[in-house]
N, C-alpha and C positions, 0 to 999 in steps of 0.2 A: 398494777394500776398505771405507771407512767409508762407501760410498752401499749396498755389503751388510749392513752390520750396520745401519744404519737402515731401509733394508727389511726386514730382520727381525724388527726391534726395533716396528716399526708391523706387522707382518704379526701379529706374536705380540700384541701387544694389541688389534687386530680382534679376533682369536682369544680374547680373557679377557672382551671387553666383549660379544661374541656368546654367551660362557657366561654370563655373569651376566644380559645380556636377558632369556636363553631362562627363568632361573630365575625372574625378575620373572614374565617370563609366566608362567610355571605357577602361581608364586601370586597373581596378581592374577584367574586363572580359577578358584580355587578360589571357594565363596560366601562369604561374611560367616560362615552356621553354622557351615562346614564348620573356617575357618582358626577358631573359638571353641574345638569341639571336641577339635581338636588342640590346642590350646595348653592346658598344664597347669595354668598360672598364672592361668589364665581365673575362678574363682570367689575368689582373693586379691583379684585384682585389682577385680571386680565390686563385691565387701566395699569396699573400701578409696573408689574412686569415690563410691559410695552415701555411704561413713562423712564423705567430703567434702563432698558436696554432696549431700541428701535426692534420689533418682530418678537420679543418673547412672550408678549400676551398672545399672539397668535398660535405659536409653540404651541403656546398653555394649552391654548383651547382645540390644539390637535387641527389648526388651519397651519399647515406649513406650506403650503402653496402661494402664499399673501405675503410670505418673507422675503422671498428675492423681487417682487415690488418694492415693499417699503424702500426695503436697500439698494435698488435702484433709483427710485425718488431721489433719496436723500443724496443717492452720491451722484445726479447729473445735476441735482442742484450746489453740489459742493464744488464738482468740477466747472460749475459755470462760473462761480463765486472766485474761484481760484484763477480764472483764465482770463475773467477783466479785470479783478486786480492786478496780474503782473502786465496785461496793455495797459491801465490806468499809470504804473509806477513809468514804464515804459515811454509815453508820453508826456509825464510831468517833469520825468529827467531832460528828455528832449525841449522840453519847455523851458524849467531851468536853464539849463546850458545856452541857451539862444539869448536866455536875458542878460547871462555874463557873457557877450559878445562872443561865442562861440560859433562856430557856423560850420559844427563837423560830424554832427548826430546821422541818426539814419533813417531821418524823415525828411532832410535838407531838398532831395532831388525830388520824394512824392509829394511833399506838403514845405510849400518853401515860404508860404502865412502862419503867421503867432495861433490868431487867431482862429486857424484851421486846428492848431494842437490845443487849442483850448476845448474846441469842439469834439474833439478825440477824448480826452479828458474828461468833458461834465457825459459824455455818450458812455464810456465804459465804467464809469462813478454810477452812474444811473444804473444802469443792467449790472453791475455789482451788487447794489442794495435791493433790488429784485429780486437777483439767488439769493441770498441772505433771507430775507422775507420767504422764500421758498421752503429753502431749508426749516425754518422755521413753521414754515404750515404744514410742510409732510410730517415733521415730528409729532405736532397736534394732532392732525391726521389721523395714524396712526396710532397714537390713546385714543381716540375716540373710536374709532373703527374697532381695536378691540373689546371697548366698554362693548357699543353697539352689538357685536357678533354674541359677547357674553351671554347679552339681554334676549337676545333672538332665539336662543338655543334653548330657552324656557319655555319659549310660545310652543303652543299645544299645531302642530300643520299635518295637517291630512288630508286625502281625499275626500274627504265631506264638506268641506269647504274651498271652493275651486273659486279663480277667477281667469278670465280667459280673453282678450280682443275676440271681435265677432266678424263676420264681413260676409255679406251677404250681394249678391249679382241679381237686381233688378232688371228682368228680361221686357217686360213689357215697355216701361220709360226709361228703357237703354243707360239705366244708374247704375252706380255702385254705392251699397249702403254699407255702414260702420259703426261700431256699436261695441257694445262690452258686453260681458254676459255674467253674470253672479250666480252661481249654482248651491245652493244650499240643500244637503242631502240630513232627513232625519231618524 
């Protein structure tokens, strides 16, 4: 009696582990697109990836061509950021030093007015907070762009629905006509 109920008991879990294979299989034959499409949570997630690491939502969503954008975005706005702050220090020193009676900086022979290094000063202050703000909108950017692509990758695009610019060479009244054209095929 218990060498029956353990052959059952192993017959029945071949039997669970043969259903869950088969499921594996099915979705491991699905593509990468496909199992994106179906999952709902596909553009939070993309968001949230990206919001972590600049270019991982795009990874995710199998767009790696968008990632050395981001990360050039981000780092010509970092290296702007970095290049007027160390002119802004550069100027304010030369500033300083002129108001303790100094007169030995190395803006003395180009800019030999206070108030020329002032204007150096509030100029690279200015386009410092620019790349700042920069850096800051490619980051956003960038979550949004993979929200967006997530969302996109749902829409149903095919050749039954075209849209096309038009442009058409009016011979008789020597025009050129323009136009769009919406093809709906059923």
């Amino acid at each position: 009696m218990k060498n029956k109920i353990a052959v059952f008991a192993f017959v029945l879990g071949l039997l669970s582990l043969n259903s869950a294979t088969a499921q594996q299989i099915q979705k491991d034959t699905l593509s990468r697109k496909e199992r994106l499409i179906a999952d709902p949570l596909t553009p939070s997630k993309a968001a949230f990836y990206s919001a972590v690491l600049p270019g991982l939502g795009q990874l995710y969503l199998g767009k790696a061509w968008k990632v050395p954008l981001v990360y050039a975005a981000i780092g010509a706005s970092v290296y702007y950021y970095k290049y007027n702050g160390d002119e802004l220090q550069r100027y304010r020193g030369a500033y300083k030093r002129r108001l303790a009676g100094y007169e030995d900086d190395e803006f003395i022979e180009l800019i030999p007015n206070n108030e020329k290094l002032l204007l150096g000063m509030e100029f690279h202050q200015r386009y410092r907070d620019i790349a700042f703000i920069f850096i800051v909108g490619t980051y956003v950017l960038n979550i949004i762009e993979a929200n967006v692509s997530a969302h996109l990758l749902q829409f149903n695009v095919n050749d039954q629905l075209s849209f096309q610019p038009k442009f058409n060479r009016d011979f008789i009244r020597q025009q050129n006509n323009f136009g769009l054209s919406v093809n709906l095929k059923f």
